[in-house]
C-alpha angles and dihedrals in degrees: 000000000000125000126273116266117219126208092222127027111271111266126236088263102033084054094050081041088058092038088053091057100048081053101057093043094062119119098014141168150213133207121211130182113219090345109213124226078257091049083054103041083056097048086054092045095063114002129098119262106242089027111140114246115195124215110209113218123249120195114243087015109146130258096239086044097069103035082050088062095044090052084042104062090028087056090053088054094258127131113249119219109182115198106221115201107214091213099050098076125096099200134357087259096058081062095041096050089041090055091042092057088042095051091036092041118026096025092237118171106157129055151175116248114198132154096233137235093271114105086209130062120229096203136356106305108086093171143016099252075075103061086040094056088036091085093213090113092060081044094059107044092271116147125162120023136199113223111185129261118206113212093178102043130248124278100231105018124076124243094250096048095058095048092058096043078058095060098033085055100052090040081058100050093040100048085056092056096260124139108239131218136166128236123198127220102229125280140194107209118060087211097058093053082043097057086040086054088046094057097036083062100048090050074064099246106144096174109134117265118222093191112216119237130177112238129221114318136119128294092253104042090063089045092061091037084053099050091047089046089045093237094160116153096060110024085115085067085076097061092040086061086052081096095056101069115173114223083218097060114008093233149071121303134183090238089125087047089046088050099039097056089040089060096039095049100034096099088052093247082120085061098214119351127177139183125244124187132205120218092214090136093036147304088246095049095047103048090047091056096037094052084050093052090045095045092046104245103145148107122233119238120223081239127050100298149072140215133230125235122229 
């Protein structure tokens, strides 16, 4: 991969606007869902060592399974970050003995704790405040934790409700001794995860935010990924980027969100921000088009944008 060569010298602005996004992108991470050995092998051609790697979380999904993913990425000098579904689990010992393997054999010491899509329990965790108070993740070597922010709202849950799960959420961790972040479901317009930062600010929450994107995939391929995550209010933002087609990739990628949050958070007033990639087109794709943007190779657009090289 070779940087991008521009027609004309960088201006001043176009440079601190380059400079802003490697900034932002730094520290990053990616989210895969059974990642492959290939999956893998790409991830070590072009990522980061020490970059978190998130494992999303699949009902019914077995036991050996998991904890496979999560040595799997670890062995190949990545950060593991296992999703745990609160109802999933059976018992308080499934969990226990799932965090246990994953400590003992993966080295994991950080997760994401989430409820899960399931409108039943199968056991007795309904949400993830309960996995949280249980004290098995301090048990087990875990030590910080990602609990899930929402920019464009829930479908079923009010505004205000989810604001106050948030901070019930991070009281909990913190009071047991975890280090808090949050983690974004993915979002298409920079300025509704922008208001939703705001807010989350003035509520007085000052975690740190890793925002959710979707990397480089089809149109259509986010559209479908948007209607099963319940990403609702914006889903029409990924159409709308149909006309931004990459020359890297042939689809749509979150370069104006990328932009967009460099340049708002640039003067600190986002406290710390971070971005997070789904994998939705690909591992391979996305951490191709992630180290790029990192590593500044990449061409401004006359928009808001910018393009990859190859």
């Amino acid at each position: 991969m070779t940087a991008a060569v521009l027609t004309t010298p960088p201006s001043a602005d176009a440079g601190e606007s380059i400079r802003r996004i490697t900034d932002f992108m730094r520290g990053y991470s990616l989210e895969a869902t059974r990642p492959k050995a290939s999956d893998i092998e790409a991830l070590k051609a072009s990522t980061p060592k020490g970059t978190r790697v998130y494992l999303s979380a699949v009902f019914g999904k077995p036991v050996d399974e998991v904890v496979g993913y999560a040595k799997a990425v670890q062995v190949a000098g990545f950060d593991p970050v296992p999703h745990l579904a609160a109802r999933k689990f059976p018992s308080p010992s499934a969990l226990s003995g799932l965090l246990a393997r994953l400590n003992g054999e993966a080295q994991v010491s950080q997760v994401l704790v989430i409820a899960g899509d399931s409108d039943a329990s199968a056991g007795p965790f309904a949400s993830s405040i309960e996995v949280i108070e249980s004290g098995l993740l301090q048990r087990h070597g875990i030590v910080g934790i990602g609990i899930a922010g929402h920019p464009d709202g829930h479908a079923r849950i009010p505004p205000e409700t989810l604001d106050r799960s948030l901070s019930n959420k991070i009281e909990a961790a913190q009071q047991s001794g975890l280090a808090v972040e949050i983690v974004t479901q993915f979002c298409f317009d920079p300025q509704t995860i922008l208001r939703w930062i705001g807010r989350v600010r003035d509520l007085g929450i000052e975690n740190p935010v890793r925002v959710g994107m979707a990397g480089p995939a089809g149109v259509a391929t986010l559209l479908r990924y948007a209607a099963r995550c319940g990403v609702k209010a914006s889903a029409a933002g990924a159409a709308r980027q149909a006309g931004l087609v990459k020359h890297m990739f042939g689809g749509s990628a979150p370069d104006a969100i990328v932009r967009s949050l460099s340049e708002a958070g640039s003067n600190g007033r986002l406290g710390d921000i971070a971005a997070h990639f789904f994998s939705f087109g690909g591992v391979d794709t996305t951490a191709r088009w992630t180290a790029a943007a990192a590593a500044a190779q990449i061409a401004l657009d006359t928009k808001d944008g910018f393009a990859v090289a190859r």
